[in-house]
Structure formats: C-alpha cells, structure tokens
N, C-alpha and C positions, 0 to 999 in steps of 0.2 A: 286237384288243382295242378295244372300245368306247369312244369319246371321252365323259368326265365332261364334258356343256354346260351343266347345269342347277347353277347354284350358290345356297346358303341360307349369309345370313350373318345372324349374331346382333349387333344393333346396340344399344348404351345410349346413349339421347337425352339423360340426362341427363350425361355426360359427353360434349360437345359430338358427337355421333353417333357417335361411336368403335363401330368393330369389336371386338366382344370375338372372334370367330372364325369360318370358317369353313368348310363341307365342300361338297364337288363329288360328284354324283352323277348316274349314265348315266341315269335316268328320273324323269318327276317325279312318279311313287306314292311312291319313295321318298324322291323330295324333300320329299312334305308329310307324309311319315310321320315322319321328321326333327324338321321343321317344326314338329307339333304335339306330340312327345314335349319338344322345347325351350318351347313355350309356354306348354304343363302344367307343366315344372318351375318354370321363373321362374316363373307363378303363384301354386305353393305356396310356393316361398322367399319373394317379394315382395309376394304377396297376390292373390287371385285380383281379375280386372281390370285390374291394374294397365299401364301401361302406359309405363315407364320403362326394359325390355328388351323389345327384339320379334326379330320374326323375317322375312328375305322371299327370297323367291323372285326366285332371277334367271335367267331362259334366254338364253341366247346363240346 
C-alpha cells in the first residue's frame, strides 16, 4: 500500500490560522484536485476572492 506524503490542510486566517481539517493523499493530481474543489466551495459560501479560508499543499 502506498504511503499518503502529500497532505492539503484547509486553514482560516481569520481565526488565528486554525485548521479547519485535513486529507492525506498518495499523489499530488489528487492533491490539487482536492485542493481546488475546497477553493471553489469556500468561494461560493464566502464569496468568490475571498481570502479568509485557503487551502495548501504540503509534501513530505
């Protein structure tokens, strides 16, 4: 079984950079597939732009 290196954690800045959560995944296509499905949603909830929750990429 493949080791999950590549981890994408969702951070809000505005509560002192808190992790809201995050997923480990074996590749990073599907780390920025992820990625950008979370950047698109908080945009729509939060408004597109916005930049209050993000998203990033972490390889190990």
């Amino acid at each position: 079984m493949a080791e999950n290196k590549i981890l994408v954690q969702i951070i809000d800045h505005e509560n002192g950079n808190s992790v809201l959560g995050q997923d480990h995944f074996e590749s990073r296509e599907k780390a920025e597939e992820f990625k950008w499905i979370s950047d698109r949603a908080y945009g729509k909830l939060l408004g597109e732009g916005q930049t209050r929750i993000t998203t990033e990429i972490i390889e190990r």
